[in-house]
N, C-alpha and C positions, 0 to 999 in steps of 0.2 A: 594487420597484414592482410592487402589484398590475395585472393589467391587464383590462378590463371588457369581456368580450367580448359580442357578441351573436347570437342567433341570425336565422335568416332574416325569420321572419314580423316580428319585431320593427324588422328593419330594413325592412323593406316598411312598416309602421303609420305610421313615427317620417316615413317621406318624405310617406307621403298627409298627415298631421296638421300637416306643415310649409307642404306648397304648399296644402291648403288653406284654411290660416290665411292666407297672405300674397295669398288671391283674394279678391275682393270677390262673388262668383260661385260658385252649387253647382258644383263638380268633377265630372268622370266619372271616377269609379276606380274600377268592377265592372269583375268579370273579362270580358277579351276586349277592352276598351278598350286604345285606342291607349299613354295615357298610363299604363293602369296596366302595361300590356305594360313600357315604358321603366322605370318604376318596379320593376319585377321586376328587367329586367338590371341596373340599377344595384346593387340588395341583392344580386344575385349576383355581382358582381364585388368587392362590397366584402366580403363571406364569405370568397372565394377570398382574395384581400389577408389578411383575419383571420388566415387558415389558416395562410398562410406568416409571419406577424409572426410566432404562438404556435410554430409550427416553428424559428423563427429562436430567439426564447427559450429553448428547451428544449436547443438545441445548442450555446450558448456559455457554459454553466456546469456545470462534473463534475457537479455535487450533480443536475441533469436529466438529462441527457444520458447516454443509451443505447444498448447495443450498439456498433455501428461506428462514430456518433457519438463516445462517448465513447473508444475507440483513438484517435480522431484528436486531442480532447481533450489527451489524454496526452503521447499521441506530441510534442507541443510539446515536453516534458520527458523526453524521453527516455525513456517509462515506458510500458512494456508490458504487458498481460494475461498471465497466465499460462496459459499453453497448455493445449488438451485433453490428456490420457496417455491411450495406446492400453494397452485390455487385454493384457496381455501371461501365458503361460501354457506349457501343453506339453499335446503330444496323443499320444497311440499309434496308429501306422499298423499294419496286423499283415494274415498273409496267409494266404489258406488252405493254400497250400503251401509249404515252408518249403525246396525245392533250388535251387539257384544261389541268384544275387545278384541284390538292389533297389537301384534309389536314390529316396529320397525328396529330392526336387531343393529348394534353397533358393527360396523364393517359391512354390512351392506353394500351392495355393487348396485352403482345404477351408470349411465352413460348417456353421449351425447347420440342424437340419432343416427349419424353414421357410423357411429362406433370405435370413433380415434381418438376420443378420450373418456376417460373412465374415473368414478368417483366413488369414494368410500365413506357411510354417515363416521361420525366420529361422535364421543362424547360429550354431554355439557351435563354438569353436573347439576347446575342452575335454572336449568329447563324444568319447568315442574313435572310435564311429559316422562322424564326421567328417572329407568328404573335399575340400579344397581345391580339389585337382584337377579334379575330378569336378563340385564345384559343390553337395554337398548329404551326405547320410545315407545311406552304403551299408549296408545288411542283407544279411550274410555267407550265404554258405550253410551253410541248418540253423537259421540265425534266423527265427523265425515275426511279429517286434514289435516294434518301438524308437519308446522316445519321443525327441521333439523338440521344440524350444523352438518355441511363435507367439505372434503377435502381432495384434491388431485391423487390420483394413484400415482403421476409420476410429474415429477416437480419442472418446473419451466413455464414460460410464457403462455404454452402450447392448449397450456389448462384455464388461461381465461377465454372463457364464452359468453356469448351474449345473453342475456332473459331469452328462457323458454328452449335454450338448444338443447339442455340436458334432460331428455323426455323418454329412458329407456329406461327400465328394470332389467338388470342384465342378470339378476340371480332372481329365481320366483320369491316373492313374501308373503306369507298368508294372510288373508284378508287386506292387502293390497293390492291398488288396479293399475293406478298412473302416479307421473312423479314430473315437475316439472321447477327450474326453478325462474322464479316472481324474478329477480336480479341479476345482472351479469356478476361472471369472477371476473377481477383485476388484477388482482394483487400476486399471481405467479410473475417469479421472475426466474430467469435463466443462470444458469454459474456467472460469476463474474467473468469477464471479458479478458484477455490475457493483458492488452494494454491498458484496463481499470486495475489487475493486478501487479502489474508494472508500480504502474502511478503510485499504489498506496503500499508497496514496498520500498520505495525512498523515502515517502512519508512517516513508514515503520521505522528505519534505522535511524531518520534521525528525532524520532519519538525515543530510546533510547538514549539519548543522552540525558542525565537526571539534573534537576536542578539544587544540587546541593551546592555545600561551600566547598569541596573538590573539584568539582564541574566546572563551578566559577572562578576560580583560584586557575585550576586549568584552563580557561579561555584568555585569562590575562596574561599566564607565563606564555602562552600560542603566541603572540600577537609580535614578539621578536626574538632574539636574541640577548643574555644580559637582561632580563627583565625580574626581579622582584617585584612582589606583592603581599599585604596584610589585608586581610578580611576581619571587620570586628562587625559582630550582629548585634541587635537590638540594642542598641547604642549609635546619639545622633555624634556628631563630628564634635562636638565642645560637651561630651562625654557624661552627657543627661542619659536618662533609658528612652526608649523609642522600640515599641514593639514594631515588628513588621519592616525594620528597616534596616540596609546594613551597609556600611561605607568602604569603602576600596581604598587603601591607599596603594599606591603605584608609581615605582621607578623605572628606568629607562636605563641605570646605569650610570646616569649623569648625574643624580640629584637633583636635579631643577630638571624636572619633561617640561617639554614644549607644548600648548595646548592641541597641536595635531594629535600628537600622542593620547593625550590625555581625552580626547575622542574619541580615539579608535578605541583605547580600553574603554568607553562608555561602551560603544556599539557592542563588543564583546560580551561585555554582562549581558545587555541587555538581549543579547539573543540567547540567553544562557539561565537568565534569573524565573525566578519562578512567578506564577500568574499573581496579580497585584502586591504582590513584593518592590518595596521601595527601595532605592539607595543612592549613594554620592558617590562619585571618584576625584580622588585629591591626590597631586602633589606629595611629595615628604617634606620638610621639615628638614633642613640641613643642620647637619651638629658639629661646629668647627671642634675639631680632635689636634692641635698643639702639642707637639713631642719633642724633648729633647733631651739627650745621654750622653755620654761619653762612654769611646769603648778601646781595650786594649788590642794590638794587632799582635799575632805572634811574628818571631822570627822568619825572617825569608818574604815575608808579603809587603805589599807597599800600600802603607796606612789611606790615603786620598782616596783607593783604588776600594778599599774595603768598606770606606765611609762611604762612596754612592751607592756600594751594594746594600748596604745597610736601610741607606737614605730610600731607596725605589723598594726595599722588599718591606719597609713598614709602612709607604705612601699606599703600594697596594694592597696589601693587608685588610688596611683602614677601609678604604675607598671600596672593597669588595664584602665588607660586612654584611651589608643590606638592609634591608627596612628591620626595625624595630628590633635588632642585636645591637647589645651592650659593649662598650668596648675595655675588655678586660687589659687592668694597667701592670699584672705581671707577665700577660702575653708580649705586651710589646719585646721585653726583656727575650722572652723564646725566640720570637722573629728574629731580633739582631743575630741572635748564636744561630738561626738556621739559612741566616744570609751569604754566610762562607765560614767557611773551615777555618780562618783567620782571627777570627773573632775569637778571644781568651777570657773578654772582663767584660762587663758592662756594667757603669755606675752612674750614678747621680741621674738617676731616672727621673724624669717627669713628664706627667701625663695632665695638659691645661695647668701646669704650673704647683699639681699639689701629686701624690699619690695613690689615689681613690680611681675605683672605675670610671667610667664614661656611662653614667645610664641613658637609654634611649627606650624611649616608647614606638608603640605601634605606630605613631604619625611619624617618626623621623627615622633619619638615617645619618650614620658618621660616616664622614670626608674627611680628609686629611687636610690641614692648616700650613702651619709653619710646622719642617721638621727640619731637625738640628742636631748634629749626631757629629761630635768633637774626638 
């Protein structure tokens, strides 16, 4: 929702042109009048109000919302800006006279010659210069130089410099003269950008989605309305093992999907399945299910009328099972009695011609055949 802001004078115009439409009477609204004085603070307070509505807008959505607004943004989700990186580098401290022993002490202040950035030695443990004990870089006697590792005092860009800029001792060192370093710094970089933390906050939530077999299972039921699916893992489709690999079967509700279908569930996995993880999507497997009974109608009801009720509540029954459910042959029997209130007997049941379930596997699915209800 756009929203129509205005400025001052116009809110001054719109209140003179309203009160003095509803006077029957010229107005005084030149300046220094009473009433145009009152008409001023009112457009002033309704500015202020303005200010903070568009304020309030711009801070309740990432896509506006800037700087420390937008941390707070985040922060909802646990997602944070990427930090400034302090320059980081090495400098040579070196003396004019090279007897006894220095130490160039960790934490060290040295800077660049103007003075608008500033560096701190830091540790290496690997420096053989390096002394625990001591707290920093001892220079032996007879050593005139050693470099050591620094670092920016305050993180950003701001702290790479060229060779040779950083040439100040900003804290005295004993038995140290000059400090300068051989290499530029590079490698500071500045906070992330609001629109680089934009970018990889979309790329965070749908980093979140996992690639399990709920994930996947979940992308196939997405894809419509009426949609069943079986997932079977490490097992190829004619039910060898196959690590690494895992097959989809998929209905549409019809039984037979159309290969549209059956593409869009590809594309589905595949935006969903995990990094070299293989698999198929198939089709089910139709299982003609053949029913027919005979059933008693009680008094007052009209038998014809009962048999198609009977006949559509066990077609869709059936036809709603879904992939790889069984179709139990004394349910049928429940459905008839839960078709109408009419319904007193049901006999001479049969399901495909014998009395046993209907087994279905994970590749297939029961559909109703011939049903037949006497």
């Amino acid at each position: 929702m756009s929203l129509s802001s205005k400025d001052f004078v116009t809110l001054v115009q719109e209140q003179v042109a309203s009160i003095q439409g509803k006077s029957t009477a010229l107005v005084d609204m030149t300046i220094g009048s009473t009433l145009r004085a009152a008409v001023e603070s009112v457009a002033s307070v309704a500015l202020w109000l303005q200010g903070l509505v568009l304020a309030l807008l711009v801070t309740t959505r990432a896509s506006t919302a800037s700087g420390s607004d937008l941390d707070t943004w985040m922060a909802d989700y646990n997602f944070t800006r990427l930090a400034a990186v302090a320059a980081t580098g090495s400098a040579t401290f070196s003396r004019f006279t090279a007897s006894g022993t220095a130490l160039v002490p960790v934490g060290a202040l040295i800077q660049t010659g103007d003075g608008t950035q500033q560096y701190t030695v830091t540790a290496d443990t690997t420096n053989a210069a390096y002394d625990a004990g001591q707290g920093g870089y001892v220079l032996a006697d007879g050593i005139s130089s050693l470099t050591v590792p620094i670092q920016a005092v305050t993180a950003g860009v701001a702290g790479n410099v060229t060779a040779g800029t950083i040439n100040t001792i900003a804290q005295a060192i004993t038995g140290i003269d000059t400090v300068t370093n051989a290499a530029g710094l590079t490698n500071g970089q500045d906070a992330e950008l609001d629109a680089d933390f934009r970018a990889r906050f979309i790329q965070y939530i749908n980093s979140l989605s996992k690639a399990t077999k709920a994930a996947v299972l979940y992308a196939l039921l997405s894809l419509q309305q009426n949609v069943s699916a079986v997932i079977v893992e490490n097992q190829a489709y004619n039910g060898t093992p196959q690590p690494g690999y895992f097959y989809a079967v998929v209905d549409d509700g019809s039984g037979n999907p159309g290969s549209t279908f059956l593409a869009s569930a590809g594309n589905a996995v595949e935006a969903t399945r995990p990094l070299s993880v293989t698999y198929g999507i198939y089709g089910p497997s139709q299982v003609t299910a053949n029913v027919s009974m005979t059933i008693t109608t009680a008094t007052g009801y009209i038998h014809a009328d009962v048999v198609a009720l009977v006949e559509a509540a066990l077609q869709t029954y059936i036809n709603t099972l879904g992939l790889g459910n069984s179709l139990s042959y004394t349910k049928l029997a429940t459905v008839a009695y839960g078709a109408s209130p009419g319904v007193t007997n049901v006999s001479a049941l049969l399901l495909n011609g014998g009395t046993s379930d209907l087994a279905i596997t994970a590749k297939q699915t029961a559909k109703a055949g011939t049903i037949a209800v006497a």
